[in-house]
Residue frames as a rotation matrix with the C-alpha (Angstrom) as fourth column:
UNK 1
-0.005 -0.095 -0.995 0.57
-0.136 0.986 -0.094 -2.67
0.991 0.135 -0.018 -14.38
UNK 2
0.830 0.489 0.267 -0.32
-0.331 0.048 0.942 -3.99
0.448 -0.871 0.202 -11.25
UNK 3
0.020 -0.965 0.262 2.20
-0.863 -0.149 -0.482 -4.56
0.504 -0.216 -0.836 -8.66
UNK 4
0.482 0.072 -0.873 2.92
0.187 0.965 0.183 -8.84
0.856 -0.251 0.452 -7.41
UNK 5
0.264 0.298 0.917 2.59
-0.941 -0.130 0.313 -9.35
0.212 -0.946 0.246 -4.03
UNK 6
-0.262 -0.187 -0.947 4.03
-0.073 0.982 -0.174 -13.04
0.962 0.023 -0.270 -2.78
UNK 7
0.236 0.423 0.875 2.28
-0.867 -0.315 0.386 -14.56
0.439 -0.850 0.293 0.51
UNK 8
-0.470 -0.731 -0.495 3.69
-0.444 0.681 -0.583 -17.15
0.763 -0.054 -0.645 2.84
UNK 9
-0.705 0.141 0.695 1.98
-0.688 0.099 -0.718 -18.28
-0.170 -0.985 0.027 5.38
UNK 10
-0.930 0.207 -0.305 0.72
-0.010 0.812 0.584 -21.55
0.368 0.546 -0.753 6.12
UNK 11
-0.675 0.729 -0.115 -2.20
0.365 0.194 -0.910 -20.86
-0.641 -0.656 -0.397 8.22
UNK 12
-0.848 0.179 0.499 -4.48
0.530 0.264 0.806 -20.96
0.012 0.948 -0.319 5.42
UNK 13
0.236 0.876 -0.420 -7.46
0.968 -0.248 0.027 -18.39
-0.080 -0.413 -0.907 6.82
UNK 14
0.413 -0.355 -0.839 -4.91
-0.095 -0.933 0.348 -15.34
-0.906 -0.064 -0.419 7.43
UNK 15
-0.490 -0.740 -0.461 -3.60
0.046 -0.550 0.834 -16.04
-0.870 0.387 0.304 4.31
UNK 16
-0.126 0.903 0.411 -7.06
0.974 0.034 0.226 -16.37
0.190 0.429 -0.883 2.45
UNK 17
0.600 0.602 -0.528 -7.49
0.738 -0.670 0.075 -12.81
-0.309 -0.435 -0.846 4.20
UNK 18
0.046 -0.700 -0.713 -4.59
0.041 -0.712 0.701 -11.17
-0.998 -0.061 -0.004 3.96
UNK 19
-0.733 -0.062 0.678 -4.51
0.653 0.218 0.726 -12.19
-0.193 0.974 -0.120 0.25
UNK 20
0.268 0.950 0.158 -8.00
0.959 -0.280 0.056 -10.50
0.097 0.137 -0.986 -0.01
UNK 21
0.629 0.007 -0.777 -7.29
0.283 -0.933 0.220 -7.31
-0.724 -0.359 -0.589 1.57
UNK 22
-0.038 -0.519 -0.854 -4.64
-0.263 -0.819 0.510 -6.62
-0.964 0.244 -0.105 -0.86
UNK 23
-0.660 0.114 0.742 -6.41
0.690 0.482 0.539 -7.58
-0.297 0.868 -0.397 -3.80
UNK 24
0.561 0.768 -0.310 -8.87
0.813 -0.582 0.029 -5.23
-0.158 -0.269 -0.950 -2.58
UNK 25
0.252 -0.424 -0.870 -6.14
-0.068 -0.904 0.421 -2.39
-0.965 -0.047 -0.257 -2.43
UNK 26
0.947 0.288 -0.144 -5.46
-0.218 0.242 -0.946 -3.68
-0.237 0.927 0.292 -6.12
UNK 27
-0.143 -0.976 0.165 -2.37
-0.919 0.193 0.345 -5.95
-0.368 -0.102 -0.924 -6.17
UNK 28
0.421 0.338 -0.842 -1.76
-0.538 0.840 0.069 -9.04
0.731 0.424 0.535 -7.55
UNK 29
0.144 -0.574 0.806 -1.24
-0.930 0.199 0.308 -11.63
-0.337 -0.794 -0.505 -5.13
UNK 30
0.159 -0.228 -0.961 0.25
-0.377 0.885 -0.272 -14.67
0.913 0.405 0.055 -4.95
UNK 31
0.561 -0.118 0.819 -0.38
-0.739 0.375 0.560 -17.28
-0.374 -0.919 0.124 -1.81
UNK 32
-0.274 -0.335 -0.902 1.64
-0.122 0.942 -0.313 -20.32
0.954 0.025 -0.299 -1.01
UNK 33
0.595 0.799 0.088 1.23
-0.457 0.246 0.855 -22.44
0.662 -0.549 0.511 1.55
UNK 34
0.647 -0.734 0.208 4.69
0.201 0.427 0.882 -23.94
-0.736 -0.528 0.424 2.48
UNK 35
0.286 -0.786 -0.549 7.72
-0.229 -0.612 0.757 -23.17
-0.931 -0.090 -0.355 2.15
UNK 36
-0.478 -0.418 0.772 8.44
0.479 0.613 0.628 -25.84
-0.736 0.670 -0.093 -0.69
UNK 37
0.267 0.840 0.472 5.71
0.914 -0.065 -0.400 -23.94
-0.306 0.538 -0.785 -2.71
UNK 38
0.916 -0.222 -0.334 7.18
-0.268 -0.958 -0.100 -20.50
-0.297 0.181 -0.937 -2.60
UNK 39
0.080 -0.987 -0.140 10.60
-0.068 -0.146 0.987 -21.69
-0.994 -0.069 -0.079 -3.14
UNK 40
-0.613 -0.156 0.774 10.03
0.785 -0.012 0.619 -22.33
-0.087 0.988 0.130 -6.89
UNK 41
0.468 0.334 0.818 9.08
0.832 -0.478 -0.281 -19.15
0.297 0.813 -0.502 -7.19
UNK 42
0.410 -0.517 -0.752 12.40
0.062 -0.807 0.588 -16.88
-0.910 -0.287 -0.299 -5.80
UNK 43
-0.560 -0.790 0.251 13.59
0.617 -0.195 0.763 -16.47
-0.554 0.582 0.596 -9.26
UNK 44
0.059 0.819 0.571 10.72
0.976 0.073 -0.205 -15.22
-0.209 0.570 -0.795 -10.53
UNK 45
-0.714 -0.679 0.171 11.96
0.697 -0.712 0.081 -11.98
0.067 0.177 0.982 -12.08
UNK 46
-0.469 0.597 0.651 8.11
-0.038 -0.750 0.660 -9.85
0.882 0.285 0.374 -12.05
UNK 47
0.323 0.660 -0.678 7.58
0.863 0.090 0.498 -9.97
0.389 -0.746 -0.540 -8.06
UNK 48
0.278 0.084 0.957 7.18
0.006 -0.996 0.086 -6.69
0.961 -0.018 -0.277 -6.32
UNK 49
-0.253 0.069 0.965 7.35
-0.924 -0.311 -0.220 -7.65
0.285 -0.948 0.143 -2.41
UNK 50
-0.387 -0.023 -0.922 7.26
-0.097 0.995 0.015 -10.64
0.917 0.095 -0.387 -0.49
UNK 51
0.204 0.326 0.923 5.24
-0.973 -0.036 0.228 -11.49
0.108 -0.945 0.310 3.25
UNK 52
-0.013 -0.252 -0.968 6.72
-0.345 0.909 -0.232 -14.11
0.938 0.331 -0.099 5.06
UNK 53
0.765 0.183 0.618 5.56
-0.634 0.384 0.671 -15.89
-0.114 -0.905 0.410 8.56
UNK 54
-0.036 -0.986 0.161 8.46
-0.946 -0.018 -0.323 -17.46
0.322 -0.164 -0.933 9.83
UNK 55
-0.506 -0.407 0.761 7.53
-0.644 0.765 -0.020 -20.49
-0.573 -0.500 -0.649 10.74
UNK 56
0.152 0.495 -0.856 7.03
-0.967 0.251 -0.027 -22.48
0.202 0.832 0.517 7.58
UNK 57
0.942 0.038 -0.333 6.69
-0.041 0.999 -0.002 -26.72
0.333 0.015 0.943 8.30
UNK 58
0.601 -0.799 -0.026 10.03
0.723 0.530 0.443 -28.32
-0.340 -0.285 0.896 8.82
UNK 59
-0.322 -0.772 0.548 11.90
0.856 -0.485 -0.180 -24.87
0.405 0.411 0.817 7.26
UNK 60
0.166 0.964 -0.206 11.31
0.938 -0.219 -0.268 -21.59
-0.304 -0.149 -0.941 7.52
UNK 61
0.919 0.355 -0.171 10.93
0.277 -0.891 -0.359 -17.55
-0.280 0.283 -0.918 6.59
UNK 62
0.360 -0.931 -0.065 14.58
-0.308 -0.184 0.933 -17.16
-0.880 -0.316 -0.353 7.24
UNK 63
-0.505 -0.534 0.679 15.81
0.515 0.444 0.733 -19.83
-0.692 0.720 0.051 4.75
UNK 64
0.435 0.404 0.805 13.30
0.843 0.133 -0.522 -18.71
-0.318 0.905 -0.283 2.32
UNK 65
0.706 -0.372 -0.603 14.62
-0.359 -0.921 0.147 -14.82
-0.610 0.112 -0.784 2.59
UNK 66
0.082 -0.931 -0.356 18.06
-0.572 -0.337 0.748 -16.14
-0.816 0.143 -0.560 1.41
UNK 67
-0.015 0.447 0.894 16.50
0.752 0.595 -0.285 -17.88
-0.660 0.668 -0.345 -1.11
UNK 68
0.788 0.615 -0.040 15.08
0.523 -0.703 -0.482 -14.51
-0.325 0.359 -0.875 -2.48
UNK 69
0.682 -0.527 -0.507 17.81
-0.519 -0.837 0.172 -12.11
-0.515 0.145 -0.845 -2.00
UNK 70
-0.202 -0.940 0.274 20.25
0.133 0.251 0.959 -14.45
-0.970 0.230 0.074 -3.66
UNK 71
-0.239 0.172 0.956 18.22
0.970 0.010 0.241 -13.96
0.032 0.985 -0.169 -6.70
UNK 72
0.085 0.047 0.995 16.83
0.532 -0.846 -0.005 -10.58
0.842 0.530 -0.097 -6.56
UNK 73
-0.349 -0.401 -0.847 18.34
0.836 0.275 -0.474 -8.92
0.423 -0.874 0.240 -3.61
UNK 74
-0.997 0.006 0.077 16.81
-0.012 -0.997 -0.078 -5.56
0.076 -0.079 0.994 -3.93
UNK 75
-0.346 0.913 0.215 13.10
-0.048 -0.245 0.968 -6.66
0.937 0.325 0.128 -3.52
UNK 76
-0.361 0.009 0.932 11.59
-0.760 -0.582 -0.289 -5.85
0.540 -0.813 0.217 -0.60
UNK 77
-0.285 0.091 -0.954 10.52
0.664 0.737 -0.128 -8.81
0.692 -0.670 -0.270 2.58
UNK 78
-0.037 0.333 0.942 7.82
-0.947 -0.312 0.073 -8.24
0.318 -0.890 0.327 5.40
UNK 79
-0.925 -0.329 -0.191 8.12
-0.016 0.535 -0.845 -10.91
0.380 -0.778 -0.500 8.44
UNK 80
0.089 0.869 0.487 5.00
-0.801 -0.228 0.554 -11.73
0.592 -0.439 0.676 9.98
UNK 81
-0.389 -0.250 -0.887 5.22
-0.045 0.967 -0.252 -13.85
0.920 -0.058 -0.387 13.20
UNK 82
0.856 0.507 -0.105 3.33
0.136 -0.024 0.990 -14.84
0.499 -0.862 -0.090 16.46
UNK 83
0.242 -0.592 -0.769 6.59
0.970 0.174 0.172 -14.61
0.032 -0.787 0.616 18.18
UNK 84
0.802 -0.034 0.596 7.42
0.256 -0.882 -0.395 -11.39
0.540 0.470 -0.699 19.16
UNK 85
0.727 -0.687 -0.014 10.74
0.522 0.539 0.661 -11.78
-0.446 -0.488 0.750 20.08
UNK 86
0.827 -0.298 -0.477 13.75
-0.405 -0.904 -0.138 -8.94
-0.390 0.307 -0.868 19.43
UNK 87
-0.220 -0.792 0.569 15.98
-0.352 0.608 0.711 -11.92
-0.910 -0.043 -0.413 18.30
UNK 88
0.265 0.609 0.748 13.39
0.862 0.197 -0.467 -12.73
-0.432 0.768 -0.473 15.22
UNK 89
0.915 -0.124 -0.384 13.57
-0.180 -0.977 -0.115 -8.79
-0.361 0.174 -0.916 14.74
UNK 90
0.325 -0.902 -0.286 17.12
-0.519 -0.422 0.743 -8.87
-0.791 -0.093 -0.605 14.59
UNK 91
-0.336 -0.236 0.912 17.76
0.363 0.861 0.357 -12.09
-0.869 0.451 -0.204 12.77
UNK 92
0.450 0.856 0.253 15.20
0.625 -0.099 -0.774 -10.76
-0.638 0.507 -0.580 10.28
UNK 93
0.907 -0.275 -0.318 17.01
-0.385 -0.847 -0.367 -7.49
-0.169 0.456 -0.874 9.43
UNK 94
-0.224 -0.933 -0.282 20.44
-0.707 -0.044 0.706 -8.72
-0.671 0.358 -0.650 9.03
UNK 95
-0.225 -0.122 0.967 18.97
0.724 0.643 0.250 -11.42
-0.652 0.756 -0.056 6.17
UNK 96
-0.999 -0.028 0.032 17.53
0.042 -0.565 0.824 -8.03
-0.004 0.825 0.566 4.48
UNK 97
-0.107 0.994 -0.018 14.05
0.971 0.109 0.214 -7.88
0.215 0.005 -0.977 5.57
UNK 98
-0.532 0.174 0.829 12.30
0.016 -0.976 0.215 -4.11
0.847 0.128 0.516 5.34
UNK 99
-0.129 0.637 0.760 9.43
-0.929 -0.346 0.132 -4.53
0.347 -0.689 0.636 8.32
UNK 100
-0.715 -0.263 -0.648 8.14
0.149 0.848 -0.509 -6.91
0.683 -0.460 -0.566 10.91
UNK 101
0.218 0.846 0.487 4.39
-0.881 -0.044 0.471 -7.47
0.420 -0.531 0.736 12.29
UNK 102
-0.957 -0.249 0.150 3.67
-0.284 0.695 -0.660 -9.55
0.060 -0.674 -0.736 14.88
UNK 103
-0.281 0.754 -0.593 0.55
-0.040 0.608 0.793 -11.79
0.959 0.246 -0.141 14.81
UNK 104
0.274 0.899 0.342 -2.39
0.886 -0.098 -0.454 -11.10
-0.375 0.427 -0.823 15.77
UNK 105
-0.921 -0.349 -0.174 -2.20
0.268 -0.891 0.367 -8.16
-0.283 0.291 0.914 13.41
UNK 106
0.107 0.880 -0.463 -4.59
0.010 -0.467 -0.884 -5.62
-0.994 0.090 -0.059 12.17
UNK 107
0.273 0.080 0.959 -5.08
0.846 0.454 -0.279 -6.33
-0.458 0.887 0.056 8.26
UNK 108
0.885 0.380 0.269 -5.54
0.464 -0.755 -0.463 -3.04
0.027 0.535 -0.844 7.63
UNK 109
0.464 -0.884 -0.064 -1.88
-0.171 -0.160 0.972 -2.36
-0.869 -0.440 -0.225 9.27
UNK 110
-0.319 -0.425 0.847 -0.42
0.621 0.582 0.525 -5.01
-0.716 0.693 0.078 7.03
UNK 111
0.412 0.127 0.902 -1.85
0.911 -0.069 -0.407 -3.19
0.010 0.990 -0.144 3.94
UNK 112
0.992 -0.117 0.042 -0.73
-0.121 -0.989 0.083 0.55
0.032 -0.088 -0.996 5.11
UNK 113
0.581 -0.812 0.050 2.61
-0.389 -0.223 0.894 -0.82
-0.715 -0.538 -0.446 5.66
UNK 114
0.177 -0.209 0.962 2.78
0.514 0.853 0.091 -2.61
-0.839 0.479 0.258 2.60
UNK 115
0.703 0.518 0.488 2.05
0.709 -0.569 -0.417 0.64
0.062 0.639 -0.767 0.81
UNK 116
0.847 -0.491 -0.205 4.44
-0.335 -0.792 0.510 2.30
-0.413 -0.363 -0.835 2.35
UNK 117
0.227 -0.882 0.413 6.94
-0.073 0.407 0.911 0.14
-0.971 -0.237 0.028 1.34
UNK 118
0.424 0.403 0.811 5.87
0.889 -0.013 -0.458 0.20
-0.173 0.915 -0.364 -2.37
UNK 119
0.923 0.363 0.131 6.05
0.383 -0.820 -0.425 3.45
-0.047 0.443 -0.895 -2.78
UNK 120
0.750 -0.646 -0.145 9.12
-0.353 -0.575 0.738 3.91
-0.560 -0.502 -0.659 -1.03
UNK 121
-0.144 -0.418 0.897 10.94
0.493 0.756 0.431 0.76
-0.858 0.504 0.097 -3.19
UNK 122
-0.155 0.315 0.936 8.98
0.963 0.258 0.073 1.98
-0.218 0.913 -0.344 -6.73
UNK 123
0.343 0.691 -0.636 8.11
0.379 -0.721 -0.580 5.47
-0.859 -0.042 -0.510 -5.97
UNK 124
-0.195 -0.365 -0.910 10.07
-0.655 -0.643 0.398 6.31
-0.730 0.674 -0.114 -9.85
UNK 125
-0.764 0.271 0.585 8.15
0.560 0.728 0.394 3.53
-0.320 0.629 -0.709 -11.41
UNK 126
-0.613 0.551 0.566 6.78
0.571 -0.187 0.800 5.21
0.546 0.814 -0.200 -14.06
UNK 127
-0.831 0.460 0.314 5.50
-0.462 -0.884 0.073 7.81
0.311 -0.084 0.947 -11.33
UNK 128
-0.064 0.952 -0.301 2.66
-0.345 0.262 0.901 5.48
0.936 0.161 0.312 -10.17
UNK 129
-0.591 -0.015 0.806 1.17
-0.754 -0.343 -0.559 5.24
0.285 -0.939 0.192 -6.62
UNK 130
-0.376 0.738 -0.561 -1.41
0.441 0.675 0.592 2.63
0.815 -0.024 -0.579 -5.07
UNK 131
-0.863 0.358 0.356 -4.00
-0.491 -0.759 -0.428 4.55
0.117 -0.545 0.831 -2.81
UNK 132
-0.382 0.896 0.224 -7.23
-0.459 0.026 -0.888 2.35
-0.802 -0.442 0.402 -1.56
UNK 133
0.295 0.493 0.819 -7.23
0.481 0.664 -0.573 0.06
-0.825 0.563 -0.041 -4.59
UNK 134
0.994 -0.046 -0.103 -6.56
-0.111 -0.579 -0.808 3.26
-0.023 0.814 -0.581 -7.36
UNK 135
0.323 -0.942 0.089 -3.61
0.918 0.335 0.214 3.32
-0.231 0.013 0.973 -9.31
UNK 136
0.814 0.437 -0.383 -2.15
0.343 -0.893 -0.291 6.83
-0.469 0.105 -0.877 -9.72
UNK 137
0.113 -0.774 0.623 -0.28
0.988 0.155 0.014 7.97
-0.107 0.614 0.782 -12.28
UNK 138
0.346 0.017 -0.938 0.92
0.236 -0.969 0.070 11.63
-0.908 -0.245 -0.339 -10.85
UNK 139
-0.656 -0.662 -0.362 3.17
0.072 -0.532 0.844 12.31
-0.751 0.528 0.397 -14.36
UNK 140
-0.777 0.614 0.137 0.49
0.209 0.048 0.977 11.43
0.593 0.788 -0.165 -16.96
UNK 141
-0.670 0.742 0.024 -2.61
-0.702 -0.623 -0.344 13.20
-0.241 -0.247 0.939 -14.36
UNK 142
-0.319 0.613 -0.723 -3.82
-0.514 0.529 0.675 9.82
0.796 0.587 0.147 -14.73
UNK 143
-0.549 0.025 0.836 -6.24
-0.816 0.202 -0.542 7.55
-0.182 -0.979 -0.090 -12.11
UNK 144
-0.497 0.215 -0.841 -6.98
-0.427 0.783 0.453 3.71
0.756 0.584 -0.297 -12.67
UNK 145
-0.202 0.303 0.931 -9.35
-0.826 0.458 -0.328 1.60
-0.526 -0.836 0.158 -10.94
UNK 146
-0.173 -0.452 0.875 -8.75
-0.052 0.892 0.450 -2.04
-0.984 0.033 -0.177 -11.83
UNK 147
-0.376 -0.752 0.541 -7.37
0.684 0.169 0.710 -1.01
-0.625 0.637 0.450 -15.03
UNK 148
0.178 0.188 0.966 -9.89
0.568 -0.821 0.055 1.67
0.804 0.539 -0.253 -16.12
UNK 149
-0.858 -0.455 0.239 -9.47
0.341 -0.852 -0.397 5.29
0.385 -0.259 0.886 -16.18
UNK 150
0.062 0.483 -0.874 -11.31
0.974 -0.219 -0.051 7.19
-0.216 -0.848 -0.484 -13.58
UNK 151
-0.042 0.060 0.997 -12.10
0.894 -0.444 0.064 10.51
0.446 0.894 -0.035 -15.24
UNK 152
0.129 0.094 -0.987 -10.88
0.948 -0.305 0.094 13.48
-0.292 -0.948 -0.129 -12.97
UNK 153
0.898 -0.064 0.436 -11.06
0.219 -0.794 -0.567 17.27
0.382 0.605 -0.699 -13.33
UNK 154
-0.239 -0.932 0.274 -7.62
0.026 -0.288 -0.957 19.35
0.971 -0.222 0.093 -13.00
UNK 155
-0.370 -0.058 0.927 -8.81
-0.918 -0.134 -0.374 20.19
0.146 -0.989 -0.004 -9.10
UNK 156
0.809 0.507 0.298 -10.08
-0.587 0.674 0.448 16.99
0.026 -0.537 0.843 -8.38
UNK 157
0.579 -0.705 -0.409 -6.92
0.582 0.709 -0.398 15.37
0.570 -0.008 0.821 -9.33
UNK 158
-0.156 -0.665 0.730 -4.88
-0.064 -0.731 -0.679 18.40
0.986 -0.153 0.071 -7.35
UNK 159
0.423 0.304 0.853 -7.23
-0.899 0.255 0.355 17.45
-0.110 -0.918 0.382 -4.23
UNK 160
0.942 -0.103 -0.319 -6.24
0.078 0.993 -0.091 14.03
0.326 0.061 0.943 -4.92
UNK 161
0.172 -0.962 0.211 -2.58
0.349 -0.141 -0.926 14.61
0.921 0.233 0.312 -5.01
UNK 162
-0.239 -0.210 0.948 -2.61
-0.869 -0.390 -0.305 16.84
0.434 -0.896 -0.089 -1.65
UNK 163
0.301 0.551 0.778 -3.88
-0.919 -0.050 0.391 14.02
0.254 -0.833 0.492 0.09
UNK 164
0.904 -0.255 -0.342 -1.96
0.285 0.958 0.039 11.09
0.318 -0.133 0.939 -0.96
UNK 165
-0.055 -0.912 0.407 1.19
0.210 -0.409 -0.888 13.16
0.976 0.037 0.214 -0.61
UNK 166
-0.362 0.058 0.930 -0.20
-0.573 -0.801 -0.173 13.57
0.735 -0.596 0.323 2.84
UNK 167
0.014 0.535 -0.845 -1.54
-0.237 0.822 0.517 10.86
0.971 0.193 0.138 3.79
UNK 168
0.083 -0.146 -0.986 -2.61
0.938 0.345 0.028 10.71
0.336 -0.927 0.166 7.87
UNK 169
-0.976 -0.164 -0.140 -2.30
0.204 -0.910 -0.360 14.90
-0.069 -0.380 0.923 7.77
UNK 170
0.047 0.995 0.089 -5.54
0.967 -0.023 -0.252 16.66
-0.249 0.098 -0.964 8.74
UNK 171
-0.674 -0.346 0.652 -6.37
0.649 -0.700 0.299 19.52
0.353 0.625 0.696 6.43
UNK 172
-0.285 0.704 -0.651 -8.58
0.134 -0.643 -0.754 22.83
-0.949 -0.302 0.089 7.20
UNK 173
0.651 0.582 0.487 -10.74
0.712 -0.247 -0.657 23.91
-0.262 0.775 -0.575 4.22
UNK 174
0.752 -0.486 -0.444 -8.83
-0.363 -0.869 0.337 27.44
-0.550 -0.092 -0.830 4.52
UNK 175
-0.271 -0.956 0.116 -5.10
-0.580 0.258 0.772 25.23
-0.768 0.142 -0.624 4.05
UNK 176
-0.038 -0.220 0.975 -6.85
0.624 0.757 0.195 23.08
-0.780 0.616 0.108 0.99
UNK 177
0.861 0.490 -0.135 -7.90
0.305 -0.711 -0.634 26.52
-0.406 0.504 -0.762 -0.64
UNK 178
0.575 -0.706 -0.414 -4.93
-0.689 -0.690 0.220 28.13
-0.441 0.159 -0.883 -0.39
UNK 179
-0.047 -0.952 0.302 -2.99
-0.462 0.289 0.838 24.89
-0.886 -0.100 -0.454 -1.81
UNK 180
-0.620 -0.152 0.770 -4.63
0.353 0.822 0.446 23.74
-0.701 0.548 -0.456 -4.05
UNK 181
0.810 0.486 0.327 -6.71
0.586 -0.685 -0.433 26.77
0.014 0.542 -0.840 -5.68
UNK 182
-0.288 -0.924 0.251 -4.45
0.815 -0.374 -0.442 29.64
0.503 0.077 0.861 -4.49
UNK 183
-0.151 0.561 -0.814 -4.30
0.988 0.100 -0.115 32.41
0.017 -0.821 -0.570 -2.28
UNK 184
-0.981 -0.193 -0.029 -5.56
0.149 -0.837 0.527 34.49
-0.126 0.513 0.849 -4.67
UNK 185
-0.562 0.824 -0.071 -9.08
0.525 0.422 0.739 32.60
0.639 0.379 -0.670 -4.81
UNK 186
-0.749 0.443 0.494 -12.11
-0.662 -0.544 -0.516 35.02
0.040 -0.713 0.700 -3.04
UNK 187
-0.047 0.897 -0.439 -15.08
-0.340 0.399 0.852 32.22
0.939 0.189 0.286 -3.73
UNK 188
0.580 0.763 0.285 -16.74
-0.713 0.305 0.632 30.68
0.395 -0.569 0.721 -1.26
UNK 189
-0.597 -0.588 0.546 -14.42
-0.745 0.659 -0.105 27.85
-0.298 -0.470 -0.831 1.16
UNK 190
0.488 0.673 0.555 -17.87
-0.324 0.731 -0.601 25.21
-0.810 0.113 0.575 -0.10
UNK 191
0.782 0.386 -0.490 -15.99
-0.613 0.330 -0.718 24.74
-0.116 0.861 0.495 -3.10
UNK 192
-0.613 -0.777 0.143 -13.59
-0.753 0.521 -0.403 22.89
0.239 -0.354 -0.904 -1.46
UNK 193
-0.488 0.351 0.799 -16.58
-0.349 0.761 -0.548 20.46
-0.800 -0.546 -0.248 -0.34
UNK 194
0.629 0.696 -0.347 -18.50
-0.587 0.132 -0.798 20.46
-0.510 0.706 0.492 -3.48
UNK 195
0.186 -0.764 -0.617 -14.96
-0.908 0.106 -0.405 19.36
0.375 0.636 -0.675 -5.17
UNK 196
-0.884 -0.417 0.213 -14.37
-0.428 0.904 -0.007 16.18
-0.190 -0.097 -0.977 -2.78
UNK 197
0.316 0.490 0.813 -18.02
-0.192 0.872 -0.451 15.00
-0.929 -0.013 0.370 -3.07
UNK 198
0.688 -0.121 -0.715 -17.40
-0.692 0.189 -0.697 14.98
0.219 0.975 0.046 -6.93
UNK 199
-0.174 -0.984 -0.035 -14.17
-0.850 0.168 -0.498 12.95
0.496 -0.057 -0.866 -5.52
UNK 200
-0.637 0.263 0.724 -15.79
-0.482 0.597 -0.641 10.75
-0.601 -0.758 -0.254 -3.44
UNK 201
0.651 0.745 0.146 -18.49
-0.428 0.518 -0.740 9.83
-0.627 0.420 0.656 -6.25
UNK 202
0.283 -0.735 -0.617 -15.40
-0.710 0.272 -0.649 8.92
0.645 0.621 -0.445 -8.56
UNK 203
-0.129 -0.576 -0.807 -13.82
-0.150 0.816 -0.558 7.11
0.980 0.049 -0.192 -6.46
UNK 204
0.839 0.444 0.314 -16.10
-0.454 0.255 0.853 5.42
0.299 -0.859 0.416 -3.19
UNK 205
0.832 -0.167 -0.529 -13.51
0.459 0.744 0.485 3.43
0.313 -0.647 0.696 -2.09
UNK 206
-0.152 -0.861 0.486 -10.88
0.216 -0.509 -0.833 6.34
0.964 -0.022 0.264 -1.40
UNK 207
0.090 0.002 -0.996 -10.53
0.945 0.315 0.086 6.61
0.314 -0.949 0.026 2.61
UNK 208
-0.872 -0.212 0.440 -10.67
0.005 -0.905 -0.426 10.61
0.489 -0.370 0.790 3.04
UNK 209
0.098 0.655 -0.750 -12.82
0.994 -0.034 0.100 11.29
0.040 -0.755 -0.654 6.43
UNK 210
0.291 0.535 0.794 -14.72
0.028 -0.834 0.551 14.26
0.956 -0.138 -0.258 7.36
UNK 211
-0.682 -0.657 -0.320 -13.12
0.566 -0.198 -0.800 15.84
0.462 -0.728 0.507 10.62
UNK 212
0.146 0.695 0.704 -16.21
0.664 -0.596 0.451 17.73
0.733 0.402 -0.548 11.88
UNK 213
0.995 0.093 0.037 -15.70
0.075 -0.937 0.341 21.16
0.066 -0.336 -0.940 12.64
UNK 214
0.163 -0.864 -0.476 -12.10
-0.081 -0.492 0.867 21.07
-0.983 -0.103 -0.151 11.34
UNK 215
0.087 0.467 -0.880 -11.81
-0.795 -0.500 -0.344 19.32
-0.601 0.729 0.328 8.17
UNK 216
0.689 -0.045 -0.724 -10.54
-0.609 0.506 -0.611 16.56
0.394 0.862 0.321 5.84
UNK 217
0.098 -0.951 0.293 -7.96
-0.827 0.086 0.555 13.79
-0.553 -0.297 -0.778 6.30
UNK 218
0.389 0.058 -0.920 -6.89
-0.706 0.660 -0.257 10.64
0.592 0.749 0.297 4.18
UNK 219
0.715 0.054 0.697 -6.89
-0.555 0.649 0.520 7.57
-0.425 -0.759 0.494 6.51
């Protein structure tokens, strides 16, 4: 099941975008536009994370936070604001907010940090990961892309695994052999490349870059 995503922000472009981008990583989102709009929906018992820009019409981010946490106090709250001001910061964390971006952000930020926070919040839901749009299910060896299964062999899902578990580490060929074959294996180090293209044709929209002349990494 896909994880709900609530956006705030009234500046209707970034939040046309930002919506996108993590629809794209495969979340459900929900946008509002003002504040009055999101407030009927802090009880809502099936939201995963909230993004809120702090300055919301005639109210703002703040109030809405203590909106949230008075109903569910344990879901996570990212801050997004042009001000970048260590009083906002501060103010922010003592209502119970997890992170803070300042505007202009990089989208791509906003989604890596959103992930992070997922995982970190859910990471014993049912064992399931978001990774570049794919859901993974590490206990059931299972990989969804908006909602179908993504048919992987035992090493392709083991290469998988090293790399979300890793995410931002660059691997040698040599260090994927030995972890994920064993360092018992005499074959050839190519079948460490032959394995990700198979990985890469499954699943195009997984971010692992070629390092050249060292090796792998998952962006």
């Amino acid at each position: 099941m896909k994880k709900v995503i609530c956006v705030v922000e009234d500046e209707k472009d970034l939040n046309e975008l930002v919506k996108r981008y993590l629809e794209n990583e495969g979340y459900e989102v929900r946008s509002y536009l003002t504040y009055d709009e999101a407030q009927i929906h802090t009880n809502d018992d099936d939201i995963h994370l909230w993004i809120l820009d702090i300055m919301l019409d005639d109210k703002s981010g703040f109030d809405l936070i203590e909106e949230i946490k008075k109903h569910s106090p344990d879901v996570p709250v990212i801050f997004m604001s042009a001000r970048d001001k260590e009083f906002d910061r501060i103010i922010g964390l003592e209502k119970g907010s997890d992170d803070y971006i300042t505007k202009p952000f990089s989208t791509k930020e906003l989604v890596l940090r959103v992930n992070k926070i997922i995982q970190r919040t859910y990471r014993n839901d049912n064992g399931r990961t978001m990774v570049d749009g794919y859901e993974i299910d590490e206990n059931q060896r299972m990989v969804y892309d908006k909602g179908k299964n993504v048919e992987l062999t035992t090493k392709e899902f083991d290469l998988l695994m090293l790399f979300v578990k890793n995410r931002g580490t660059a691997f040698l060929r040599e260090q994927i052999l030995e972890q994920v074959w064993d360092t018992n294996y005499f074959g050839s180090d190519r079948v460490v490349d032959d394995t990700l293209r198979r990985l890469r044709k499954k699943m195009p929209n997984l971010s692992i870059h070629t390092i050249y002349g060292f090796g792998y990494r998952l962006g």
